[in-house]
MIDOLUM-876090 format. One record per atom (N, C-alpha, C): residue number from 1; residue in three letters; x, y, z. Coordinates in pm, 1 decimal. Each point is the difference from the previous one (the first is absolute). Layout:
N
<rec NUM "ala" <X Y Z>>
...
This chain:
115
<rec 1 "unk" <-16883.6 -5903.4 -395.2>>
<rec 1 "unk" <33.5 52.2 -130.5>>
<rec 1 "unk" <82.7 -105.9 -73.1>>
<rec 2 "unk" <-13.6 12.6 -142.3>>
<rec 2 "unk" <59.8 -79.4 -81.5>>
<rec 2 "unk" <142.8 -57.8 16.8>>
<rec 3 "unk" <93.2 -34.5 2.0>>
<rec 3 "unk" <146.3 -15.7 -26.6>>
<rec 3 "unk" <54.0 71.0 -97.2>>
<rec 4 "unk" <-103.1 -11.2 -109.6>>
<rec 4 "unk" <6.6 82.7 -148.5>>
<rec 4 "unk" <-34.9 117.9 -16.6>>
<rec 5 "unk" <-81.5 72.8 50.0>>
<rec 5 "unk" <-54.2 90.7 19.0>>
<rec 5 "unk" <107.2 127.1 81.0>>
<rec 6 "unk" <32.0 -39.2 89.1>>
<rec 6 "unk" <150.6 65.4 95.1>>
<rec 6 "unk" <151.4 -27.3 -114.0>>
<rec 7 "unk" <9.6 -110.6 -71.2>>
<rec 7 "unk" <70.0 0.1 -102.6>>
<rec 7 "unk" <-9.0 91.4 -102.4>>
<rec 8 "unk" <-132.0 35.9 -49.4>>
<rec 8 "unk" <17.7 122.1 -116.3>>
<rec 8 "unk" <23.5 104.2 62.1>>
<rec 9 "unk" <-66.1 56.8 142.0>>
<rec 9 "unk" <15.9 134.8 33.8>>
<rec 9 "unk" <178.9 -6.9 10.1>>
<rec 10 "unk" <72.1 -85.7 98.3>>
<rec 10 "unk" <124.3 19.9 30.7>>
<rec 10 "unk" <89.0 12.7 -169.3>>
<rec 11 "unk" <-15.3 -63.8 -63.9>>
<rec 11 "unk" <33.9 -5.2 -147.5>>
<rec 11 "unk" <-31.5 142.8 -83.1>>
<rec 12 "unk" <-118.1 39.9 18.2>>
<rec 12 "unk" <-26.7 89.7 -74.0>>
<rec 12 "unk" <68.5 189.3 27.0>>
<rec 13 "unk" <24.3 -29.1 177.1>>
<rec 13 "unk" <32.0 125.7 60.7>>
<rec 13 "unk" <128.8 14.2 31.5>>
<rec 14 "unk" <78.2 144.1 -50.9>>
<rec 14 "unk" <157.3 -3.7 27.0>>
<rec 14 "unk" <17.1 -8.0 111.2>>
<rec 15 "unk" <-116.3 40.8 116.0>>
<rec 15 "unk" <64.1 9.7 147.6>>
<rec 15 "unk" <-60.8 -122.9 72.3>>
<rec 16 "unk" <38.0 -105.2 -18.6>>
<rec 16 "unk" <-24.3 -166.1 -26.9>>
<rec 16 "unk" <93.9 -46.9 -3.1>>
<rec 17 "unk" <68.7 -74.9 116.0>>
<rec 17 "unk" <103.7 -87.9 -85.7>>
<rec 17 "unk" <-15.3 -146.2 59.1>>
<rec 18 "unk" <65.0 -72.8 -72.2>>
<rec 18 "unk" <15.9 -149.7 69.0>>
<rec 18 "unk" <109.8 -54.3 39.5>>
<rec 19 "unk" <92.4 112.8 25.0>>
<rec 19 "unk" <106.5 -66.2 27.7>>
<rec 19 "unk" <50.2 117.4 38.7>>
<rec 20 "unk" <141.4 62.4 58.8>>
<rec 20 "unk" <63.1 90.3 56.8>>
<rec 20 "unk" <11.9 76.4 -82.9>>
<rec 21 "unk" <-1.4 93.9 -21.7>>
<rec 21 "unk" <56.6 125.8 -88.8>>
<rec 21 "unk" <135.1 87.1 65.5>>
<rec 22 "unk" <46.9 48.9 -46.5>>
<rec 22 "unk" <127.8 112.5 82.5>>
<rec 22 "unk" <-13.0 165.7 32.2>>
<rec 23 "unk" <51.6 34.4 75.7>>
<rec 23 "unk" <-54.6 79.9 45.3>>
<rec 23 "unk" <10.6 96.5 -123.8>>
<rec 24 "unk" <67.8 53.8 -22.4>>
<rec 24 "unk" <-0.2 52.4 -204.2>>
<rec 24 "unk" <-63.7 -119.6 -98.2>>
<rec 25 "unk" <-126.3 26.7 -58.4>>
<rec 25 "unk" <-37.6 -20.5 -91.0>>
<rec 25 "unk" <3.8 37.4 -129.0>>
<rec 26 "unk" <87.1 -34.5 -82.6>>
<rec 26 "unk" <11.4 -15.5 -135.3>>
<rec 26 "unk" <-73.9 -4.4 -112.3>>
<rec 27 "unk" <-103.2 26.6 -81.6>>
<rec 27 "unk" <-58.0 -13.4 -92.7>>
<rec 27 "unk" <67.9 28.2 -130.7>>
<rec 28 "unk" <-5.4 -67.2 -105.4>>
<rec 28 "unk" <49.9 17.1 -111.3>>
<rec 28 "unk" <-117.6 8.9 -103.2>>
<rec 29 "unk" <-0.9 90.7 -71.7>>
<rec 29 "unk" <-173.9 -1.3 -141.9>>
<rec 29 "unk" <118.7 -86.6 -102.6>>
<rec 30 "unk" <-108.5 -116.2 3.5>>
<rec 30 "unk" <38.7 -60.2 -124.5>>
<rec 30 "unk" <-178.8 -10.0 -96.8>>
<rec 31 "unk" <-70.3 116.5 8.1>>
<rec 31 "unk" <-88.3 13.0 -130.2>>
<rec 31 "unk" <37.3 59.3 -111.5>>
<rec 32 "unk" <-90.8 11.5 -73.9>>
<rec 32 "unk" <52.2 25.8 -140.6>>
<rec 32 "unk" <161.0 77.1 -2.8>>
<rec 33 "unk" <-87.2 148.0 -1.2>>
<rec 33 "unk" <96.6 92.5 12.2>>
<rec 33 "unk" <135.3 -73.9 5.8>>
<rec 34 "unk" <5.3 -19.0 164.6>>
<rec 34 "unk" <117.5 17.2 66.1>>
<rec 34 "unk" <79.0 -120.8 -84.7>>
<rec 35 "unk" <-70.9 -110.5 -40.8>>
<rec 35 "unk" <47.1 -91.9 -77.8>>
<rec 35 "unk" <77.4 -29.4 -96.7>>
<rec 36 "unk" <-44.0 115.9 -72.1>>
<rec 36 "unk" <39.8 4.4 -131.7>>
<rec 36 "unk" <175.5 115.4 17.4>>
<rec 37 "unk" <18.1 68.9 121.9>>
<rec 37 "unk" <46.1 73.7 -5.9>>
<rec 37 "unk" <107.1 -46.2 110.0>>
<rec 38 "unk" <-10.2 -125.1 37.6>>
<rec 38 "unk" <106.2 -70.8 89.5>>
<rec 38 "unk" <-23.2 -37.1 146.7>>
<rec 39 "unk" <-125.1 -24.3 33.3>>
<rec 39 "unk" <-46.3 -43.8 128.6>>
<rec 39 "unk" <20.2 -117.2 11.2>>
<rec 40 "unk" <33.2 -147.7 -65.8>>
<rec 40 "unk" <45.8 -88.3 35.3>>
<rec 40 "unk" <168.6 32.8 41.9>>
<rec 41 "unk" <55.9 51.1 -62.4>>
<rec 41 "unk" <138.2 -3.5 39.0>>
<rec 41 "unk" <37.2 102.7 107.9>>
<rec 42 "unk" <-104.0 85.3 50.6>>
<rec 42 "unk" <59.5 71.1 165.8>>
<rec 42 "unk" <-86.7 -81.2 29.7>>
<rec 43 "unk" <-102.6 -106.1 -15.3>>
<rec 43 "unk" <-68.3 -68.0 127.9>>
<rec 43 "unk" <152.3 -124.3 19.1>>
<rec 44 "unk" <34.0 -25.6 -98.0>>
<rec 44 "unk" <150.3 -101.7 40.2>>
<rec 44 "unk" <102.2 85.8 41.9>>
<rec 45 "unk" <15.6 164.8 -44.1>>
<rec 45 "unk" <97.9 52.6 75.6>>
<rec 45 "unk" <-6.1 21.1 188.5>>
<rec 46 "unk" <-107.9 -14.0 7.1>>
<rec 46 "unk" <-57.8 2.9 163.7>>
<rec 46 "unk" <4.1 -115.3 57.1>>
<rec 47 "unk" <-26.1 -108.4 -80.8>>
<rec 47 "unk" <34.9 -164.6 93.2>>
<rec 47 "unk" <133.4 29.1 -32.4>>
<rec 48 "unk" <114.2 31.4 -103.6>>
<rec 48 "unk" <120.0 -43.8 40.2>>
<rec 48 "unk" <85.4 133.6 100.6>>
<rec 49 "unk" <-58.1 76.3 0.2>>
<rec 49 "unk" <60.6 105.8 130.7>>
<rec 49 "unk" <-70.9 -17.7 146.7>>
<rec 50 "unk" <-123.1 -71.8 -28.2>>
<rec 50 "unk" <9.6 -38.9 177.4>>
<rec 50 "unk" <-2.6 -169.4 18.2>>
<rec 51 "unk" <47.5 -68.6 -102.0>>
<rec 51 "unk" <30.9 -134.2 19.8>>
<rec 51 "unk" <-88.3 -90.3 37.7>>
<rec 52 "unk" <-114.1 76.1 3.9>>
<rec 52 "unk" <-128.1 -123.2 44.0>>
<rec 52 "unk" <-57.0 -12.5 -174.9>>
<rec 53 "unk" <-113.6 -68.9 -3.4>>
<rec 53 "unk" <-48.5 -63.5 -95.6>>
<rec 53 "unk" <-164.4 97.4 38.5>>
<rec 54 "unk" <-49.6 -17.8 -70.9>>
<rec 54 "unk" <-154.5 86.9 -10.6>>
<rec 54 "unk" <-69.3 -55.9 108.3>>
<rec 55 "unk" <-62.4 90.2 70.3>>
<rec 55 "unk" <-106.3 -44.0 95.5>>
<rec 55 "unk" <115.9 -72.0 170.6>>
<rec 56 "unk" <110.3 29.7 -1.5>>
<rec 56 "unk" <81.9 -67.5 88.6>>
<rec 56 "unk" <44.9 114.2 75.6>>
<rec 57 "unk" <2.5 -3.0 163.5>>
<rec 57 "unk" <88.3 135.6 43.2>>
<rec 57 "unk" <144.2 -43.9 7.3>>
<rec 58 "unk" <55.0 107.8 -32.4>>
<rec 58 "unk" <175.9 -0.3 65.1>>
<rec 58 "unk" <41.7 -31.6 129.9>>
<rec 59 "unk" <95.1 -17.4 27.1>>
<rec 59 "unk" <5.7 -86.9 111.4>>
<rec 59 "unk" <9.2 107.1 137.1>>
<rec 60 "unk" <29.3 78.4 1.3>>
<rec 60 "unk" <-25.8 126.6 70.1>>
<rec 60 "unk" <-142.1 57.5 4.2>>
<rec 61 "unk" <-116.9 -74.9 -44.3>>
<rec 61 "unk" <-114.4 58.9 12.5>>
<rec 61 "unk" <-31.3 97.4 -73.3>>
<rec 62 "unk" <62.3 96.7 -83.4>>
<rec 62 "unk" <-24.5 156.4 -1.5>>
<rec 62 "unk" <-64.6 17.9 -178.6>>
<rec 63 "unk" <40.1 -121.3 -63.8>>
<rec 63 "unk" <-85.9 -12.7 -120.2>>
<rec 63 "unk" <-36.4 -55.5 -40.0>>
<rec 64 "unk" <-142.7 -13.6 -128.9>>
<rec 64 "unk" <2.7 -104.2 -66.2>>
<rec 64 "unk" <-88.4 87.2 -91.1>>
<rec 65 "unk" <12.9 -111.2 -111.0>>
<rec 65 "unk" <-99.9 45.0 -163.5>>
<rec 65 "unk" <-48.1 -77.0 -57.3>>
<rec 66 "unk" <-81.9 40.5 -64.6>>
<rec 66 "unk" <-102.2 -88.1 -80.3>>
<rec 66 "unk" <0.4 144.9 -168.2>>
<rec 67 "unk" <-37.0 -96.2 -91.1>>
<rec 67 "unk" <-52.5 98.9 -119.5>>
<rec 67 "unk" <-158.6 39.5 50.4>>
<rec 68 "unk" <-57.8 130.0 -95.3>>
<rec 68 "unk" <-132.2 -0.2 46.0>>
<rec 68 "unk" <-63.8 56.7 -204.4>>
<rec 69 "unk" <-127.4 -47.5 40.4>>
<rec 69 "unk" <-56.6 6.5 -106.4>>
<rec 69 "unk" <-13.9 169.1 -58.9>>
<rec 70 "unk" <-4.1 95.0 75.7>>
<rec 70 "unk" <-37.7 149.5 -48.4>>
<rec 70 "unk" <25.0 44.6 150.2>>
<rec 71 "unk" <94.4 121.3 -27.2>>
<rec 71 "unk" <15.4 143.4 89.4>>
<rec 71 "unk" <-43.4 94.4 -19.0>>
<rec 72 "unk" <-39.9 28.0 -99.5>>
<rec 72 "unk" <-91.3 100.5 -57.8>>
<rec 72 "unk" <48.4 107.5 -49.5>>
<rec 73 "unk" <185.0 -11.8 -60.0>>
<rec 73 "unk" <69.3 70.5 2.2>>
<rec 73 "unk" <44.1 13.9 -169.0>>
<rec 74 "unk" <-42.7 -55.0 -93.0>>
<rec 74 "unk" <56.3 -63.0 -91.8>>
<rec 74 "unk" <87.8 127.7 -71.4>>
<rec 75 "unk" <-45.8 184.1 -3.7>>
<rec 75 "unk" <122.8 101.8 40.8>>
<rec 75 "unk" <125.0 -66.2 11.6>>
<rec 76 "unk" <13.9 -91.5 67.2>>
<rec 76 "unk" <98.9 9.7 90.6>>
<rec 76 "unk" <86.2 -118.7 -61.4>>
<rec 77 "unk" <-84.4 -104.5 -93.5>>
<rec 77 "unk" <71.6 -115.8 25.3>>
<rec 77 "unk" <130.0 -16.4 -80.8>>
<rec 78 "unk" <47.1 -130.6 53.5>>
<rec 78 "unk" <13.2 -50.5 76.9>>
<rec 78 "unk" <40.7 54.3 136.0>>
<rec 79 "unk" <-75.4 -49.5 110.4>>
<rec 79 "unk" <-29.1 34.7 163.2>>
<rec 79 "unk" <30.5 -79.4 54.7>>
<rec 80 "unk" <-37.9 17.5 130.5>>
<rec 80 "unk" <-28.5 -76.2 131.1>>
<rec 80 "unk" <-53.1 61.1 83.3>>
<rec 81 "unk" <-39.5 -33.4 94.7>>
<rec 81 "unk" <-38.4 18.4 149.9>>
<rec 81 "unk" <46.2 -34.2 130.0>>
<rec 82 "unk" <85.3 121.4 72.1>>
<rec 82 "unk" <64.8 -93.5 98.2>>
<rec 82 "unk" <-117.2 70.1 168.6>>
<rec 83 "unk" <-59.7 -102.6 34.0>>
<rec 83 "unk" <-87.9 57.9 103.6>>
<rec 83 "unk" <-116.9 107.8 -56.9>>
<rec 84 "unk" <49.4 126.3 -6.7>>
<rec 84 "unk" <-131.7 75.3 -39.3>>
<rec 84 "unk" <85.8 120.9 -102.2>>
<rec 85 "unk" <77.9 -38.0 -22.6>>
<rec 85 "unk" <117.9 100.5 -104.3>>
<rec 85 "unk" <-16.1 -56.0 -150.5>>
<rec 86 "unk" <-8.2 75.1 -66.2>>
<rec 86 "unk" <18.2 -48.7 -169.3>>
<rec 86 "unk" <143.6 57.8 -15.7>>
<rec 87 "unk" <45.3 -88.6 -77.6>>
<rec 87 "unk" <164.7 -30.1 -82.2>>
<rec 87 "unk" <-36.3 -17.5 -154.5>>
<rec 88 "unk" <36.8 117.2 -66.8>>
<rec 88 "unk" <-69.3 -11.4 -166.3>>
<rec 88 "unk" <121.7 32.0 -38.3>>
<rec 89 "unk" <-18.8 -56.7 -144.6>>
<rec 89 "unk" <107.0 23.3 -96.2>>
<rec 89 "unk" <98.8 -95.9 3.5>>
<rec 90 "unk" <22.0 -112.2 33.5>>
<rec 90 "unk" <88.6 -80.1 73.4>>
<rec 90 "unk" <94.0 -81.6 -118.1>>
<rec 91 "unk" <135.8 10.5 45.5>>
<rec 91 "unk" <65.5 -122.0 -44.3>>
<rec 91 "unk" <7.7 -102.1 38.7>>
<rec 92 "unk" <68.3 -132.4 -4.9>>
<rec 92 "unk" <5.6 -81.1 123.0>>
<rec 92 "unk" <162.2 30.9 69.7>>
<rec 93 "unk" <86.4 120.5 -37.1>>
<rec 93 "unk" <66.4 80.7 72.0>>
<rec 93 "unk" <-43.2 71.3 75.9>>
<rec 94 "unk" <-54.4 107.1 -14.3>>
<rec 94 "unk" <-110.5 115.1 76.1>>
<rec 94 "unk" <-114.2 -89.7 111.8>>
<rec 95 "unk" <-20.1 -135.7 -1.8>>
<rec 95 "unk" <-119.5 -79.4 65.0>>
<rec 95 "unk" <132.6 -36.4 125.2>>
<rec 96 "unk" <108.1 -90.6 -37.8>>
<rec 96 "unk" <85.7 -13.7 97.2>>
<rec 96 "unk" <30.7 123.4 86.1>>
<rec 97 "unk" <29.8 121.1 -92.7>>
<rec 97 "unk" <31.1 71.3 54.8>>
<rec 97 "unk" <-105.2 57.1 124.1>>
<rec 98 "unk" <-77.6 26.0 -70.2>>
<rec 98 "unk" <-116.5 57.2 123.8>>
<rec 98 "unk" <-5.4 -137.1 171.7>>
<rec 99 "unk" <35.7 -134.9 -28.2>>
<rec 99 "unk" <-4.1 -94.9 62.7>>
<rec 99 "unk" <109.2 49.2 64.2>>
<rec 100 "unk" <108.9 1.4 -17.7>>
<rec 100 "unk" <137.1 52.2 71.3>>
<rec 100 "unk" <-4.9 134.2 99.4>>
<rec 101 "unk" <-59.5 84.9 -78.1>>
<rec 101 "unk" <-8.5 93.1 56.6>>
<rec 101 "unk" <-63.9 -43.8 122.9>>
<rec 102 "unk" <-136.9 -19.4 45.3>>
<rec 102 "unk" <-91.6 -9.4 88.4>>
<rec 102 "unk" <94.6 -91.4 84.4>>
<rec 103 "unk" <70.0 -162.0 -50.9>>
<rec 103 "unk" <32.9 -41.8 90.2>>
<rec 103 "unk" <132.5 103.9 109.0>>
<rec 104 "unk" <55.8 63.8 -47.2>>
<rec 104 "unk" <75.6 34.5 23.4>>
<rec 104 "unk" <-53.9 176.5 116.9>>
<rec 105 "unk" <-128.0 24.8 -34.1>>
<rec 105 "unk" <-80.9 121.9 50.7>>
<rec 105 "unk" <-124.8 -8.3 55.4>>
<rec 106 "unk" <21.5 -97.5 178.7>>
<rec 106 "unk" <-164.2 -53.3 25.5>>
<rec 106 "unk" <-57.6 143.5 14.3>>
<rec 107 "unk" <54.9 98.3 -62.1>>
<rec 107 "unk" <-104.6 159.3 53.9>>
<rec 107 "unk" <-72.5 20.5 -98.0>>
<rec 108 "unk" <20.2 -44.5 -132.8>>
<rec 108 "unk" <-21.9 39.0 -119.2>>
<rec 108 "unk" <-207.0 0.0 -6.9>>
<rec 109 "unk" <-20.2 125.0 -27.4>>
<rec 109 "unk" <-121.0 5.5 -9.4>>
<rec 109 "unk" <-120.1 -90.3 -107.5>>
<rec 110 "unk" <-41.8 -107.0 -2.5>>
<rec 110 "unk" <-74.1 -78.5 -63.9>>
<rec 110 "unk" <-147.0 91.4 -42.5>>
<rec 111 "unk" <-25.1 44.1 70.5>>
<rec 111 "unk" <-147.2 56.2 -43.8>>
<rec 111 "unk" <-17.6 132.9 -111.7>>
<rec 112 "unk" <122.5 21.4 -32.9>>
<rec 112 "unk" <-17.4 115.8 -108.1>>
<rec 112 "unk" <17.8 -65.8 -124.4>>
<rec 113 "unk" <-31.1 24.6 -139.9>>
<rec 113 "unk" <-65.0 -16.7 -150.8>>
<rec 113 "unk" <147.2 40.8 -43.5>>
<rec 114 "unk" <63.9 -89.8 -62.7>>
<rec 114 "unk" <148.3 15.5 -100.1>>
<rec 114 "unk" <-15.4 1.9 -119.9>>
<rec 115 "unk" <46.6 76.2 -125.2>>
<rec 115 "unk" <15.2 -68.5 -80.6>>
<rec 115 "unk" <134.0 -22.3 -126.7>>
């Protein structure tokens, strides 16, 4: 198979990576919506509350983030995605906050819909 060919699939698919991810995955919607309504500034409120830079894990393993093109949430925006949980309505207070919380609550249920 191609070199290139394994390059678009890994590129094209969220559950793909090329490099380590953390065990909490982070997503931030920076599309329209969420855009216009402050998704660049909780995608910087999330690099500066877990101190890594986009696409980098923390040094404890337990996170990392990237922005993503559509959550499908735009209800909601500005969002995120942490693992399989939606976080809507967000400040980049309320984005730390939800980050704090979890670090602080490894029980905290990820798989239920917030908003």
């Amino acid at each position: 198979m191609a070199p290139a060919k394994v390059y678009g699939v890994v590129t094209f698919y969220d559950l793909f990576h090329q490099r380590p991810v953390g065990h909490h995955r982070v997503r931030v919607c920076t599309n329209l919506s969420c855009a216009l309504r402050g998704g660049n500034e909780i995608l910087a409120a999330v690099g500066g509350k877990l101190g890594v830079h986009e696409d980098e894990v923390t040094a404890d393993g337990r996170f990392s983030y990237t922005h993503f093109e559509c959550l499908g949430a735009c209800e909601q925006a500005p969002m995120m995605m942490i693992n399989d949980r939606y976080h809507g309505n967000l400040t980049p207070d309320t984005a730390a906050a939800v980050l704090a919380q979890l670090e602080t609550n490894l029980d905290t249920d990820l798989n239920k819909t917030e908003s």
